[in-house]
Biopython code that builds the backbone (N, CA, C, O; Angstrom):
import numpy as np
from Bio.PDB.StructureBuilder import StructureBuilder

atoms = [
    (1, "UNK", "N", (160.035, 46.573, 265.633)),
    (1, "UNK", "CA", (160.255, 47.739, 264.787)),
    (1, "UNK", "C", (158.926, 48.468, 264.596)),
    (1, "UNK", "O", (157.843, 47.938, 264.349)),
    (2, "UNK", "N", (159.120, 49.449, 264.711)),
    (2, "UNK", "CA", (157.534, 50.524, 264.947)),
    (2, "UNK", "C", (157.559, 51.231, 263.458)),
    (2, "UNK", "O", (158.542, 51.818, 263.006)),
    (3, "UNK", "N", (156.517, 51.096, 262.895)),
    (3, "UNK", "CA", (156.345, 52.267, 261.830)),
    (3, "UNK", "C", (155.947, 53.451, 262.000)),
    (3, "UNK", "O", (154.985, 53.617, 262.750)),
    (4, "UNK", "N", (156.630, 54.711, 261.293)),
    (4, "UNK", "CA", (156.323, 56.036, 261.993)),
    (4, "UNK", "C", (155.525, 56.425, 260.382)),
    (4, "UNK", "O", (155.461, 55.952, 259.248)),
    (5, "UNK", "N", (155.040, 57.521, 261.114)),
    (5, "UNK", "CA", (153.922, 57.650, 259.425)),
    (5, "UNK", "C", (154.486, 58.512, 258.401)),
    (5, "UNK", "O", (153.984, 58.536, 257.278)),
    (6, "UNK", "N", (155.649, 59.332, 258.755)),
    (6, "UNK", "CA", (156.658, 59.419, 257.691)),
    (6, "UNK", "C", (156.894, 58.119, 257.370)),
    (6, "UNK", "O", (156.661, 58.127, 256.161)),
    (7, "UNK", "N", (157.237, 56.884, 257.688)),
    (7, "UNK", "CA", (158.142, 55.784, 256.779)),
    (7, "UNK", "C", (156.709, 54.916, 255.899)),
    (7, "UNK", "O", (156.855, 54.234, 254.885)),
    (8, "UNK", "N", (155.146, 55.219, 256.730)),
    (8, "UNK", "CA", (154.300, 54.931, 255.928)),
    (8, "UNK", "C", (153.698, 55.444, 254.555)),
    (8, "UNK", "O", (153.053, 54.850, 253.691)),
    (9, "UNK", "N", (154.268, 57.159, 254.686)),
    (9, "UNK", "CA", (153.571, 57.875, 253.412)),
    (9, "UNK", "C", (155.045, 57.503, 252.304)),
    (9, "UNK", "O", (154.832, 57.300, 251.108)),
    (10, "UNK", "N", (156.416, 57.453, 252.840)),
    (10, "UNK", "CA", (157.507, 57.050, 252.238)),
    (10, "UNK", "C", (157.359, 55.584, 251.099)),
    (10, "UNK", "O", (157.705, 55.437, 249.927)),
    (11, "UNK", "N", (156.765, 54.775, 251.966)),
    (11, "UNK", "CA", (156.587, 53.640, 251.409)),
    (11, "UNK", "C", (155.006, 53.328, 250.323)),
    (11, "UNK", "O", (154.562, 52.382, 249.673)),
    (12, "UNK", "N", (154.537, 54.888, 250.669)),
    (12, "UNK", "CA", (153.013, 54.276, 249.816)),
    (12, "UNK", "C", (153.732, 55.682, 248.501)),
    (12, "UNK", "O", (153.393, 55.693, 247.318)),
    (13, "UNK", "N", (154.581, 56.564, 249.043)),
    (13, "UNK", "CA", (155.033, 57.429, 247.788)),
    (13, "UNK", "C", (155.602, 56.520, 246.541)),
    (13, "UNK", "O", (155.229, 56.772, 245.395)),
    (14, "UNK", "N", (156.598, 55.367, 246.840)),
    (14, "UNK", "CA", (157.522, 55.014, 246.422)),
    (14, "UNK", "C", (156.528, 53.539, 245.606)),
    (14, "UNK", "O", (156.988, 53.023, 244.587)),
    (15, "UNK", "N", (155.319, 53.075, 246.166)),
    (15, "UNK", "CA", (154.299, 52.062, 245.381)),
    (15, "UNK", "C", (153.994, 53.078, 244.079)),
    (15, "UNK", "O", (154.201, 52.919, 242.876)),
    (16, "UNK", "N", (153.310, 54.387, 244.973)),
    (16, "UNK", "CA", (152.367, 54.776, 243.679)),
    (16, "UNK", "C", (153.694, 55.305, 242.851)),
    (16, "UNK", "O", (153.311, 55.234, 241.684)),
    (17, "UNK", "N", (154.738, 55.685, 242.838)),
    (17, "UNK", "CA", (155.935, 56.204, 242.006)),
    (17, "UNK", "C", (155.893, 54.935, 241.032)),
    (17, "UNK", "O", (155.618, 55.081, 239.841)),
    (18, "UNK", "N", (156.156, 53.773, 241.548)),
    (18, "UNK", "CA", (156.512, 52.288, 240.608)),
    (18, "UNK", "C", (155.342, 51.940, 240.001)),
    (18, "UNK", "O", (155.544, 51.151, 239.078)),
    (19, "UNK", "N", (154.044, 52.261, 240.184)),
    (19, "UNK", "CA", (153.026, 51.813, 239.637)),
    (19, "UNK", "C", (152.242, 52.979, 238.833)),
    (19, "UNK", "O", (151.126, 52.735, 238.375)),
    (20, "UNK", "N", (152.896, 54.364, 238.653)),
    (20, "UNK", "CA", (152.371, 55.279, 237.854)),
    (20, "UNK", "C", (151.801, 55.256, 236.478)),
    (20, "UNK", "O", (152.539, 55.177, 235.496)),
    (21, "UNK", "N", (150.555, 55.322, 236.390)),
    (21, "UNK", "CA", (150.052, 55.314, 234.911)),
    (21, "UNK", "C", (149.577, 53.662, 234.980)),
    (21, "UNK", "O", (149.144, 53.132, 233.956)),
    (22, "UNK", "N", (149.706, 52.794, 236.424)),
    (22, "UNK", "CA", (148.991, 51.821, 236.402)),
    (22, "UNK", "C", (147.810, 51.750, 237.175)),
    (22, "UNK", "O", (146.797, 51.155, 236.807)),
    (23, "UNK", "N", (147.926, 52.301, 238.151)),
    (23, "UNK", "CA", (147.090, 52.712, 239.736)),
    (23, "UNK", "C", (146.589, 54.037, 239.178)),
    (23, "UNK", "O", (147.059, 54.450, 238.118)),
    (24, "UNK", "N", (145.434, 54.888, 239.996)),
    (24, "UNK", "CA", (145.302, 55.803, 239.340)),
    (24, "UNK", "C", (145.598, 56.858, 239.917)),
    (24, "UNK", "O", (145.017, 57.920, 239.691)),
    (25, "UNK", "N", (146.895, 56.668, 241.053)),
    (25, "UNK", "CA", (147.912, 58.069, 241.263)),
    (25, "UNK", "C", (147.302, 58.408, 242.589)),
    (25, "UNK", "O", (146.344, 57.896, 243.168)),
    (26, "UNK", "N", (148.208, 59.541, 242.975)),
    (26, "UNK", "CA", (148.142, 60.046, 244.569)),
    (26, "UNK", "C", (147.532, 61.682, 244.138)),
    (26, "UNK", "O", (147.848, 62.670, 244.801)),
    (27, "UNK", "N", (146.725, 61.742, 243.063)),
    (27, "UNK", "CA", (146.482, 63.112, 243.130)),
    (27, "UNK", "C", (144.895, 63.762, 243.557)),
    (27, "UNK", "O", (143.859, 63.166, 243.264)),
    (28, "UNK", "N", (144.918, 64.895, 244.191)),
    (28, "UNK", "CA", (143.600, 65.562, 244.739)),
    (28, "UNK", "C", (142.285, 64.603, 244.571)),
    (28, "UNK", "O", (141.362, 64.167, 245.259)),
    (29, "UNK", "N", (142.709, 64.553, 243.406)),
    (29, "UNK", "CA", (141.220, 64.186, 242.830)),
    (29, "UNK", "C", (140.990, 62.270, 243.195)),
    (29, "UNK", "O", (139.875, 61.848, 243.505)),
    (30, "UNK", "N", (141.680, 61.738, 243.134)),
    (30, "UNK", "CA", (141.777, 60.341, 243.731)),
    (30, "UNK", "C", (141.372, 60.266, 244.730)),
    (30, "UNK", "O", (140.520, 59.383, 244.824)),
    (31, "UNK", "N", (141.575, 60.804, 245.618)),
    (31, "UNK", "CA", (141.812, 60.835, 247.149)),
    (31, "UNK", "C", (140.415, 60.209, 247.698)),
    (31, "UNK", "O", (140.389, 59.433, 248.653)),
    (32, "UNK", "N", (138.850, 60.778, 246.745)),
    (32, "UNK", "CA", (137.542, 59.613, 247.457)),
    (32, "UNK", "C", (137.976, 58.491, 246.692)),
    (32, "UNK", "O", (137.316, 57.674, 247.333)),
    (33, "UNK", "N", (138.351, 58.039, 246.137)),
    (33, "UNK", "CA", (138.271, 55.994, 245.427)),
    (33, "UNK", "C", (139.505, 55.950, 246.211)),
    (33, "UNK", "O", (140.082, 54.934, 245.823)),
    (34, "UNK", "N", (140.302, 56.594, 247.229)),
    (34, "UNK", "CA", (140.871, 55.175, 247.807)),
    (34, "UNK", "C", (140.863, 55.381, 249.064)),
    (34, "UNK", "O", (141.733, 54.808, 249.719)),
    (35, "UNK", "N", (139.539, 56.561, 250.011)),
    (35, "UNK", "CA", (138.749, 56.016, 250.694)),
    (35, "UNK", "C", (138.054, 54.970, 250.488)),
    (35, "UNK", "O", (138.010, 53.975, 251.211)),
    (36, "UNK", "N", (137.303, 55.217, 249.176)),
    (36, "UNK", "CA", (136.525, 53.742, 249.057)),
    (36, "UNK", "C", (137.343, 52.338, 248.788)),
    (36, "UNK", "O", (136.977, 51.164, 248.743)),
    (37, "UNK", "N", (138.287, 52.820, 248.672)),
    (37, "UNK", "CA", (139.054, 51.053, 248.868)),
    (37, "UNK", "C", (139.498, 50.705, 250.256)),
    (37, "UNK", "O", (139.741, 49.569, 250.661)),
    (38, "UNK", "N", (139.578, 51.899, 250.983)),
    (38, "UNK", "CA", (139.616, 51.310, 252.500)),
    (38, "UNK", "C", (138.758, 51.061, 252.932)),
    (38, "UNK", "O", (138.694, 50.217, 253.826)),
    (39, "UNK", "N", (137.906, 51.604, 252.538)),
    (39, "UNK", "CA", (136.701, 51.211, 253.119)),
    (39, "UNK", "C", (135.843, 49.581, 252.680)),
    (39, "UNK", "O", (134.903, 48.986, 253.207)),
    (40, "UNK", "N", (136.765, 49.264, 251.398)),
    (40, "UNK", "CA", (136.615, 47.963, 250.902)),
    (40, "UNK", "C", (137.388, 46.846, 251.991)),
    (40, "UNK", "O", (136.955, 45.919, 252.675)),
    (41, "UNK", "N", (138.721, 47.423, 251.785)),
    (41, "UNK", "CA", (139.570, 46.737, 253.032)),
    (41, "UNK", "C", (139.094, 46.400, 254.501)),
    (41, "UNK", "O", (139.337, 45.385, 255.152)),
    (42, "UNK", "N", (138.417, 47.417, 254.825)),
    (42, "UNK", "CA", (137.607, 47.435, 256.431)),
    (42, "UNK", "C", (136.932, 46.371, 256.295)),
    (42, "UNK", "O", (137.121, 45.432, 257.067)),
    (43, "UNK", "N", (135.609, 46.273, 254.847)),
    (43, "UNK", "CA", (135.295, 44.905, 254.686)),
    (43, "UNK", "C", (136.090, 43.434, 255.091)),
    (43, "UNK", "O", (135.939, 42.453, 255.820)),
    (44, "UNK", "N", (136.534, 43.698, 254.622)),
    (44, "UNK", "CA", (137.665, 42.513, 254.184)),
    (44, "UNK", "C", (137.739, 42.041, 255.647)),
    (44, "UNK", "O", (137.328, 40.928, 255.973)),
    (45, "UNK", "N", (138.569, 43.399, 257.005)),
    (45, "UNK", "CA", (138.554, 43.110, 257.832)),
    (45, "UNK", "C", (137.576, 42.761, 258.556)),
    (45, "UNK", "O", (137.829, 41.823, 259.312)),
    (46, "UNK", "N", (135.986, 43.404, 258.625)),
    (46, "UNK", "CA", (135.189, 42.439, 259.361)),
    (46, "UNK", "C", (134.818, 41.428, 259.103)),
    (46, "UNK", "O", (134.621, 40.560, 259.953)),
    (47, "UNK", "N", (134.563, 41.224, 257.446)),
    (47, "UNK", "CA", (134.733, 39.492, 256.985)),
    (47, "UNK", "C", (135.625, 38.340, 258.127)),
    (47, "UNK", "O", (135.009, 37.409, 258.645)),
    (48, "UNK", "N", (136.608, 38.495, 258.307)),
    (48, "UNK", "CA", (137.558, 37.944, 259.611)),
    (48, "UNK", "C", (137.170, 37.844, 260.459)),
    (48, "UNK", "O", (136.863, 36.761, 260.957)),
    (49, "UNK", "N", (137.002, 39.104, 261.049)),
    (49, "UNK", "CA", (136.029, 39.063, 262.663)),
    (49, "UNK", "C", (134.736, 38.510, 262.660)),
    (49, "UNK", "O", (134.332, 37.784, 263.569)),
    (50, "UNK", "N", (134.016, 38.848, 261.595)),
    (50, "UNK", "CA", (132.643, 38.007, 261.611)),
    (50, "UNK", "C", (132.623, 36.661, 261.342)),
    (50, "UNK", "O", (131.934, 36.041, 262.152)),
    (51, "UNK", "N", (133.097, 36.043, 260.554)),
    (51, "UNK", "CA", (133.318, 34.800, 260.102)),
    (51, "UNK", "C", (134.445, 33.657, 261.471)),
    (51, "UNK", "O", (134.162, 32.611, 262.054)),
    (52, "UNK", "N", (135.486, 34.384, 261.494)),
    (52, "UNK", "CA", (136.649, 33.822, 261.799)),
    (52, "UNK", "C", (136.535, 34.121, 264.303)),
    (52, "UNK", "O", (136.801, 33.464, 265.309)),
    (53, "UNK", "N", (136.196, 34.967, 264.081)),
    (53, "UNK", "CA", (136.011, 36.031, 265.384)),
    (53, "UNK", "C", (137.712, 36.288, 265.441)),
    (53, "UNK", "O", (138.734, 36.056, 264.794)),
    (54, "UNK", "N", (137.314, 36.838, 266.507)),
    (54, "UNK", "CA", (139.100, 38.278, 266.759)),
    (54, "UNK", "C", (139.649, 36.969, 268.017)),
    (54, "UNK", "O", (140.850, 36.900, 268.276)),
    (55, "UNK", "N", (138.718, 36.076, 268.660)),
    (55, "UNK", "CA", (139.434, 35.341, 269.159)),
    (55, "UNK", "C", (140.509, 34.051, 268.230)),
    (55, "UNK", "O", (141.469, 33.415, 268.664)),
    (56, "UNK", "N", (140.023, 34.033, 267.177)),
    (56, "UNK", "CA", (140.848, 33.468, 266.019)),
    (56, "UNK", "C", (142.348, 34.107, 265.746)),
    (56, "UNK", "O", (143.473, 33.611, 265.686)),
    (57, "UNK", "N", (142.007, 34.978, 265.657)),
    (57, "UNK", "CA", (142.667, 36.371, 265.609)),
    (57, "UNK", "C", (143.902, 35.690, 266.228)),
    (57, "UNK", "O", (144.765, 35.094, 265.584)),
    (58, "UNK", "N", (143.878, 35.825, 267.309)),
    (58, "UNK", "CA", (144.412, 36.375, 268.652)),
    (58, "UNK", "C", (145.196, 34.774, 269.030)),
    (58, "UNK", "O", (146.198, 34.575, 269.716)),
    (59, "UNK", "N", (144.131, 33.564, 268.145)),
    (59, "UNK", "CA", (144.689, 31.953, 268.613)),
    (59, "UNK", "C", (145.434, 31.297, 267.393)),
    (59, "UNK", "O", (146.155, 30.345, 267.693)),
    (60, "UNK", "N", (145.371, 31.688, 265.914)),
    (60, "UNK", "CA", (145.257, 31.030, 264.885)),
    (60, "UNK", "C", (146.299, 31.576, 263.904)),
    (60, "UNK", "O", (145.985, 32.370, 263.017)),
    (61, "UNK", "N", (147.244, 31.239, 264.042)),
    (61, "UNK", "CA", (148.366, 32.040, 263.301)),
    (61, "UNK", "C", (148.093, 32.314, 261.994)),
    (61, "UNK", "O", (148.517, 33.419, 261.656)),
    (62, "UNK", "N", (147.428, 31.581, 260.976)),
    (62, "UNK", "CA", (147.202, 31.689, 259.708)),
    (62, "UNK", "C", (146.170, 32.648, 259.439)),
    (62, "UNK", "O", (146.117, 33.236, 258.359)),
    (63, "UNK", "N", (144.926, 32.933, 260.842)),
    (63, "UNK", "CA", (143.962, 33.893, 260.653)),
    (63, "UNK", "C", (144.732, 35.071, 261.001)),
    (63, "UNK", "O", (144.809, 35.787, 260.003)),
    (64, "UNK", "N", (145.444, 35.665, 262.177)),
    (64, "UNK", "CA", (146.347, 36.185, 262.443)),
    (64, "UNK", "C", (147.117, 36.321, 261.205)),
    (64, "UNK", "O", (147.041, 37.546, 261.111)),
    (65, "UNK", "N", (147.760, 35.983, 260.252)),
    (65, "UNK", "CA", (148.299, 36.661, 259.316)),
    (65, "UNK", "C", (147.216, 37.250, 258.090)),
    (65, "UNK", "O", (147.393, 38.307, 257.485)),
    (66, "UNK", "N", (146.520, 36.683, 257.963)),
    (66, "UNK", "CA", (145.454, 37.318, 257.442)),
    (66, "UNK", "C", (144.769, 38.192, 257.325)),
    (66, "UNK", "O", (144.494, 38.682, 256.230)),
    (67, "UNK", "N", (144.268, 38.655, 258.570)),
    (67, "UNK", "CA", (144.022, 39.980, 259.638)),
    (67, "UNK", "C", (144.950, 40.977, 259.047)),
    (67, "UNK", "O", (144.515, 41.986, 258.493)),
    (68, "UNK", "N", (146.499, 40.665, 259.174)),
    (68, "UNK", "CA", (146.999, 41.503, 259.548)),
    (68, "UNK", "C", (147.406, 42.000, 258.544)),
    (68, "UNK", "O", (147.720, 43.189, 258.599)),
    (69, "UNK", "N", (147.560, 41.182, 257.119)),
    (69, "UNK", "CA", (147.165, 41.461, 255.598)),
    (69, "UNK", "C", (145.839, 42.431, 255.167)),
    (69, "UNK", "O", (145.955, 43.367, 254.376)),
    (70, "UNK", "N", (144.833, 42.133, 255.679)),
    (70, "UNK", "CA", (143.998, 43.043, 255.485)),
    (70, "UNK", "C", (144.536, 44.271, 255.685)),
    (70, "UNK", "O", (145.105, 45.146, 255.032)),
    (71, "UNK", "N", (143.991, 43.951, 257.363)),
    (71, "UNK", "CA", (144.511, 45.650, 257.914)),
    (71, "UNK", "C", (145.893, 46.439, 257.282)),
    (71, "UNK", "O", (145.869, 47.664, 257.398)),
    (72, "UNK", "N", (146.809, 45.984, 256.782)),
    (72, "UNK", "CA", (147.866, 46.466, 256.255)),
    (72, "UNK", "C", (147.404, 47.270, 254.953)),
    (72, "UNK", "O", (147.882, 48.351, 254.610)),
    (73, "UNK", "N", (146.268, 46.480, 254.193)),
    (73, "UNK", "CA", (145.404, 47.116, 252.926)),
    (73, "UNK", "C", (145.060, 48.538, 253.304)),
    (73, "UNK", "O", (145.432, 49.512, 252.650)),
    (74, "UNK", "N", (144.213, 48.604, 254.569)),
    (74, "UNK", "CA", (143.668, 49.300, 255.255)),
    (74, "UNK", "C", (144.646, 50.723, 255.234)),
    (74, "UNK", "O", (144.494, 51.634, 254.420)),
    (75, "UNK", "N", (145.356, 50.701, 255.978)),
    (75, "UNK", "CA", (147.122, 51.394, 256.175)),
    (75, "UNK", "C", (147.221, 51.945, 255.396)),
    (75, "UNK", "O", (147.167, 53.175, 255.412)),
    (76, "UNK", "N", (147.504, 50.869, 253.874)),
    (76, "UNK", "CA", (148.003, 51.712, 252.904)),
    (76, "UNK", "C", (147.262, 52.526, 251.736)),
    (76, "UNK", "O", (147.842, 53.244, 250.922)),
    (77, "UNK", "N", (145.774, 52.273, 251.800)),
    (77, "UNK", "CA", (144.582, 53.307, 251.598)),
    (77, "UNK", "C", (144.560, 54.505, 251.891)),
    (77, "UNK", "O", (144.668, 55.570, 251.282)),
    (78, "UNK", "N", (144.355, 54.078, 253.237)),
    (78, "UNK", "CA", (144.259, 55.569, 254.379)),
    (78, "UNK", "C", (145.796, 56.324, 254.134)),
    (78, "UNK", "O", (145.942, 57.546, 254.159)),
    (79, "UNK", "N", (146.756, 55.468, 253.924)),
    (79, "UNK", "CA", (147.909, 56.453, 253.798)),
    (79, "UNK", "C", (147.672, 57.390, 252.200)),
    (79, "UNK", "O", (147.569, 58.615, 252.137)),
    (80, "UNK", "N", (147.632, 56.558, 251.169)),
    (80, "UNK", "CA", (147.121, 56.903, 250.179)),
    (80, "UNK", "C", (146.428, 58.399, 250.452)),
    (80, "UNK", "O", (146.997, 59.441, 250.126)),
    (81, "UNK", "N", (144.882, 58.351, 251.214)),
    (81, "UNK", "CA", (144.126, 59.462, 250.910)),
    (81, "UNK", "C", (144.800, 60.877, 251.394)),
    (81, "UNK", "O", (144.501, 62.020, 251.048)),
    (82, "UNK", "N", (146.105, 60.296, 252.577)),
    (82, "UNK", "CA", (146.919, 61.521, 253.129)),
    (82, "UNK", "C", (147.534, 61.967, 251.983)),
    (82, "UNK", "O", (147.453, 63.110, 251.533)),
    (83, "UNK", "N", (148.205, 60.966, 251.478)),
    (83, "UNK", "CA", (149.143, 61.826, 250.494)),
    (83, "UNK", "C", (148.359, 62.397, 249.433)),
    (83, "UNK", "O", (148.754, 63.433, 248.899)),
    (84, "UNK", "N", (147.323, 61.856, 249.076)),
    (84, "UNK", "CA", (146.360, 62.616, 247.715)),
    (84, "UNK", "C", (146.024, 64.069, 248.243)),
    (84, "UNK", "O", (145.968, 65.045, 247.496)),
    (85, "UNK", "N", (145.864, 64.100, 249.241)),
    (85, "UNK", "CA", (145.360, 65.941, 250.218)),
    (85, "UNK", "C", (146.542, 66.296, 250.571)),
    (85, "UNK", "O", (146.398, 66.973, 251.589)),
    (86, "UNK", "N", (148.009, 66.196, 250.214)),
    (86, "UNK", "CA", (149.083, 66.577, 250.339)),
    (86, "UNK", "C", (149.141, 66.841, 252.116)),
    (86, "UNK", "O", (149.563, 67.843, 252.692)),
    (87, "UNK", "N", (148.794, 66.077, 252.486)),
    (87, "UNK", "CA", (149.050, 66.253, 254.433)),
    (87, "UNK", "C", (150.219, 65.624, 254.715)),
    (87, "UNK", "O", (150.326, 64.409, 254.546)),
    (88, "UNK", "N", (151.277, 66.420, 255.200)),
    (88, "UNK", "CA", (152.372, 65.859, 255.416)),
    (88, "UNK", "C", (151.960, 65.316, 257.017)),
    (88, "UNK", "O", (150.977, 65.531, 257.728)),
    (89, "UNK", "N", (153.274, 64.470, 257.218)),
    (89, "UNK", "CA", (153.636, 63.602, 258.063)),
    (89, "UNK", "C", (153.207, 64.089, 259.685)),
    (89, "UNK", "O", (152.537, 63.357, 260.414)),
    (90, "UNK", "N", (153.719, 65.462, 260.114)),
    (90, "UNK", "CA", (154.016, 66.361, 261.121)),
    (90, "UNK", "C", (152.288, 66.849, 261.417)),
    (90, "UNK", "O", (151.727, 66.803, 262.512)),
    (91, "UNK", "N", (151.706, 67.288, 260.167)),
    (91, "UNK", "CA", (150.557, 67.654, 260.374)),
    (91, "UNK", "C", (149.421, 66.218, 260.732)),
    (91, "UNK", "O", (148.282, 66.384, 261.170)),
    (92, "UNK", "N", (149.853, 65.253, 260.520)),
    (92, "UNK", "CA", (148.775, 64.128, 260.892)),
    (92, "UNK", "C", (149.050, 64.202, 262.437)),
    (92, "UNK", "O", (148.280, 64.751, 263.225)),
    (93, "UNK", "N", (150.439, 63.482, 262.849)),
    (93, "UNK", "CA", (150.819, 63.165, 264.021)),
    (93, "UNK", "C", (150.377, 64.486, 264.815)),
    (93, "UNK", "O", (149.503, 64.401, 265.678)),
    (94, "UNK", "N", (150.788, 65.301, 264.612)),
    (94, "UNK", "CA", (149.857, 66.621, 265.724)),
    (94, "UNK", "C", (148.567, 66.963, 265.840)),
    (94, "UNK", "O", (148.242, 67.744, 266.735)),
    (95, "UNK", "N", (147.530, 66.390, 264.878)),
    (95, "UNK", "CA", (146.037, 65.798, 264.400)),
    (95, "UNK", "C", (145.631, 65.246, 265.549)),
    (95, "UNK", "O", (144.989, 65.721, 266.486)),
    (96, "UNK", "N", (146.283, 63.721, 265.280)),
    (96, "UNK", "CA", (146.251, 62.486, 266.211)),
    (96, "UNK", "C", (146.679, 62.440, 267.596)),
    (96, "UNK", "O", (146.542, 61.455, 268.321)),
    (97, "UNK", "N", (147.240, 63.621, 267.960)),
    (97, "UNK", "CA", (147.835, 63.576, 269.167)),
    (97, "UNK", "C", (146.904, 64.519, 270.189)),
    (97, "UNK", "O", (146.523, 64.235, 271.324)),
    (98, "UNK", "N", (146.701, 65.552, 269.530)),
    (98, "UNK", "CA", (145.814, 66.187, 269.723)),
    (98, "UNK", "C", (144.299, 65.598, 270.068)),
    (98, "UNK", "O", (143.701, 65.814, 271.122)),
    (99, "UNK", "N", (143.842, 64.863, 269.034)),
    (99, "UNK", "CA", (142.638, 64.221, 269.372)),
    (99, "UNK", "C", (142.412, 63.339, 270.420)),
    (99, "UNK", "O", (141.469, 63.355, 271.211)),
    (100, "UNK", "N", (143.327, 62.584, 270.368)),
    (100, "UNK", "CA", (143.919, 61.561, 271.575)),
    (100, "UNK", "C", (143.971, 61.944, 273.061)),
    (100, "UNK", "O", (143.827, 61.262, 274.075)),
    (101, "UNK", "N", (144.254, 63.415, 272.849)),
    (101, "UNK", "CA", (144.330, 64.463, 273.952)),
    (101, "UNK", "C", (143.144, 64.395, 274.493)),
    (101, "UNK", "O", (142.863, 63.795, 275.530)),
    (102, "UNK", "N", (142.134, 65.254, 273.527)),
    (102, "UNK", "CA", (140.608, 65.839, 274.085)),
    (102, "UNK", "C", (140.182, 64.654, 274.656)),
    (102, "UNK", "O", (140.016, 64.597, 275.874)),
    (103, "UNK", "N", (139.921, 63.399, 273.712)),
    (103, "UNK", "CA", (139.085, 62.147, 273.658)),
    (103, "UNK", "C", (139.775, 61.685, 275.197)),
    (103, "UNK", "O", (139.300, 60.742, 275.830)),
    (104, "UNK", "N", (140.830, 62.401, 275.642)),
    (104, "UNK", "CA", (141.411, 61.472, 276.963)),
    (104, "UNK", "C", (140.951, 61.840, 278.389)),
    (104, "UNK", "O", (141.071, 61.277, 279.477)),
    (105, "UNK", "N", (140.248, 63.263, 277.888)),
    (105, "UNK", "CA", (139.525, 64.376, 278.874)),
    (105, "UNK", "C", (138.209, 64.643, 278.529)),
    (105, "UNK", "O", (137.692, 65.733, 278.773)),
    (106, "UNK", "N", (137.415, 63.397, 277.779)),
    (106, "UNK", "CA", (136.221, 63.598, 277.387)),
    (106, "UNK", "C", (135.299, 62.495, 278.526)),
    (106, "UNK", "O", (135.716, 61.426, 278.972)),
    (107, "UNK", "N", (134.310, 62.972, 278.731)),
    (107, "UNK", "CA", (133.101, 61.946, 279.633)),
    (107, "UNK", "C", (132.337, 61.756, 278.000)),
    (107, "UNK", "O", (131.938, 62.543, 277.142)),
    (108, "UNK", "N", (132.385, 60.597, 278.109)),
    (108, "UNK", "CA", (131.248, 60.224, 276.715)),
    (108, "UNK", "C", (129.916, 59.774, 277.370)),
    (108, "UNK", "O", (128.821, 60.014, 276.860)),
    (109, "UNK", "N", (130.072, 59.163, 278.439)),
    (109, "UNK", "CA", (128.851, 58.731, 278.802)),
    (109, "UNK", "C", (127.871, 60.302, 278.999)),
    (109, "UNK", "O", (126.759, 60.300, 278.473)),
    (110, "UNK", "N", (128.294, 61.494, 279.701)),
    (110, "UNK", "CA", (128.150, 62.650, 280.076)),
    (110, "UNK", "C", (127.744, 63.158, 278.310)),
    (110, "UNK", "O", (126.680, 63.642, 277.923)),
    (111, "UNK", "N", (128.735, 62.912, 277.652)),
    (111, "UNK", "CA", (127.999, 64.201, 276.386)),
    (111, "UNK", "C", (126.916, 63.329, 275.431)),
    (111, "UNK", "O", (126.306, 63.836, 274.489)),
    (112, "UNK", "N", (126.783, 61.796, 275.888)),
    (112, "UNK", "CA", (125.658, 60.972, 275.178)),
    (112, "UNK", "C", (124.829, 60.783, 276.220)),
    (112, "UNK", "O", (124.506, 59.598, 276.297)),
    (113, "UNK", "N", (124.388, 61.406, 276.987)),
    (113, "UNK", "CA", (123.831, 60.839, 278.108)),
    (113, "UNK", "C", (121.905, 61.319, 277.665)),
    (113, "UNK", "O", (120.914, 60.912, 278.272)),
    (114, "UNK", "N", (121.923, 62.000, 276.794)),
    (114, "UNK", "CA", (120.737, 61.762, 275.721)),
    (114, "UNK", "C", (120.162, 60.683, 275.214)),
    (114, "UNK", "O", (119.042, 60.212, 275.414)),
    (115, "UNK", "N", (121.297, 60.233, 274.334)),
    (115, "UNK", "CA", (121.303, 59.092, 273.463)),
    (115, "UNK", "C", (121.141, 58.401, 273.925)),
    (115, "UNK", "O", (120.078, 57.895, 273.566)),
    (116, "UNK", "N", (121.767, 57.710, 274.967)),
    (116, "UNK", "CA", (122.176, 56.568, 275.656)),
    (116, "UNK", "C", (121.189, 56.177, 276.348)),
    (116, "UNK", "O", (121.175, 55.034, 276.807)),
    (117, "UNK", "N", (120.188, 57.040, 276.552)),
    (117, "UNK", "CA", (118.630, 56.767, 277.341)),
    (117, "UNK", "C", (117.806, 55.852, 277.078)),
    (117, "UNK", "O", (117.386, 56.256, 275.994)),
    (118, "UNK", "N", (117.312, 54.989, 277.265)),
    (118, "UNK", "CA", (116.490, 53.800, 276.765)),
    (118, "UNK", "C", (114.594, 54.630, 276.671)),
    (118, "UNK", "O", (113.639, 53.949, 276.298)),
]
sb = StructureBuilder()
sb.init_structure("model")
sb.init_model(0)
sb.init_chain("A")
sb.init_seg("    ")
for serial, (resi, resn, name, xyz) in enumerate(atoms, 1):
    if name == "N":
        sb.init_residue(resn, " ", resi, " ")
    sb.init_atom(name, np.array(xyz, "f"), 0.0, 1.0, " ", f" {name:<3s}", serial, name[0])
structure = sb.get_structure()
């Protein structure tokens, strides 16, 4: 079963709806503190990878659910900061698709080929 990011902003509408006046809401002004909680979550997730490695990951069912607990934190942050900037569903996915696009017709080595110089 695939999650589409309508059924993700659906399901983070319907948390912050049940937890209103406990959480501190999906509005404009929220929207940096729960970047910064994903960005807490990201923690969380390299804690795993650093500690545990991604080959754990990948061998260890209990780290593997763990992981995937994090990252789910992660998800529902980042979904969070969509809905606080009122970005509907249609406008992400054509974002992401788009980017996915360029980045698929991009030489990176070619536009870092500065950087990348020793």
């Amino acid at each position: 079963m695939d999650l589409s990011i309508r059924e993700l902003m659906d399901i983070q509408k319907k948390l912050q709806e049940k937890y209103r006046g406990i959480w501190e809401g999906d509005s404009p002004e929220t929207a940096k503190n729960h970047l910064l909680y994903a960005v807490e979550e990201i923690g969380e997730v390299s804690a795993i990878l650093k500690k545990r490695t991604a080959q754990a990951v990948v061998e260890d069912e209990n780290v593997r659910a763990h992981f995937c607990e994090e990252m789910a934190d992660v998800f529902m942050y980042l979904t969070d900061v969509l809905l606080c900037c009122r970005i509907q569903p249609e406008e992400f996915e054509r974002a992401y698709r788009a980017k996915a696009q360029r980045n698929l017709q991009r030489d990176f080595s070619r536009e870092h080929s500065d950087y990348l110089k020793e």
